[in-house]
N, C-alpha and C positions, 0 to 999 in steps of 0.2 A: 366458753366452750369447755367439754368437758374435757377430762385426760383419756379417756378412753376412744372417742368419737374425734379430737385431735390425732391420737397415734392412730386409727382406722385413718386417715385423711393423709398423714404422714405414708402410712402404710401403700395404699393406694396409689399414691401421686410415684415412690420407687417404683413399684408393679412396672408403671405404664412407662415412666422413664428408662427400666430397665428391658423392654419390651420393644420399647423403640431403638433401643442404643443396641439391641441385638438382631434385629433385623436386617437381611441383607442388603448392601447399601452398592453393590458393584452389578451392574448388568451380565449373565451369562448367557455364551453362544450354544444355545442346549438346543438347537434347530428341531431333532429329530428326536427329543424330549419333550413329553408333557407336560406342559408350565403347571408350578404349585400355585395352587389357589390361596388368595387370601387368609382363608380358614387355615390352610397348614400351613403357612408359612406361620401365623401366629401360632398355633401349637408348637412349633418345633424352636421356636423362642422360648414359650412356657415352659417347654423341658429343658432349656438350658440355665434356668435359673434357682437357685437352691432357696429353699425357705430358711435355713439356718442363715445365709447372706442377707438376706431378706430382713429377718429378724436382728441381728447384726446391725442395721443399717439405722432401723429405729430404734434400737437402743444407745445408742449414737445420737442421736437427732433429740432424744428425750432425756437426753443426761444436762446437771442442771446450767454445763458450760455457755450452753445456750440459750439460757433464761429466758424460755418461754419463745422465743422468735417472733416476738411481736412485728409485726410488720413496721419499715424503714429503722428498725433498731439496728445497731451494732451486732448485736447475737444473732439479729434476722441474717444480718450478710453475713457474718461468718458462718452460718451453718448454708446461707445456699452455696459460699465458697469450698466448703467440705464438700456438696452434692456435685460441684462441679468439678472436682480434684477427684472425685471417686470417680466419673462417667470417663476421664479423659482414657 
């Protein structure tokens, strides 16, 4: 796989990580409130997210501590242990 179409994959997979981990997760009693639709709630998660973090994340992820992340390697789990230490 290439390195560019890797860090796009990489890239991708935070996006949606970070998109789900920003979403509201608590019920509100907004009775006599218009419920946000699908569509905005996801927008207003895509504005909470910054591309410098973003960017950040996969330079992180592509530095060579993790030697490539081959799948069931050592490097594979410590860098999904980083992704999982970064979400908490």
């Amino acid at each position: 796989m290439s390195i560019k179409l890797r860090n796009f994959t990489i890239f991708s997979l935070l996006i949606f990580c970070i998109v789900c981990y920003s979403l509201p997760t608590q019920a509100q009693d907004n009775s006599q409130e218009k419920p946000l639709s699908n569509e905005q709630k996801l927008m207003d998660a895509m504005h909470l997210i910054s591309s410098h973090t973003l960017m950040d994340y996969v330079n992180e992820l592509c530095t060579d501590k993790y030697e490539g992340r081959l799948t069931g390697t050592p490097a594979y789990n410590k860098s999904a242990e980083w992704v999982a230490d970064s979400m908490k």
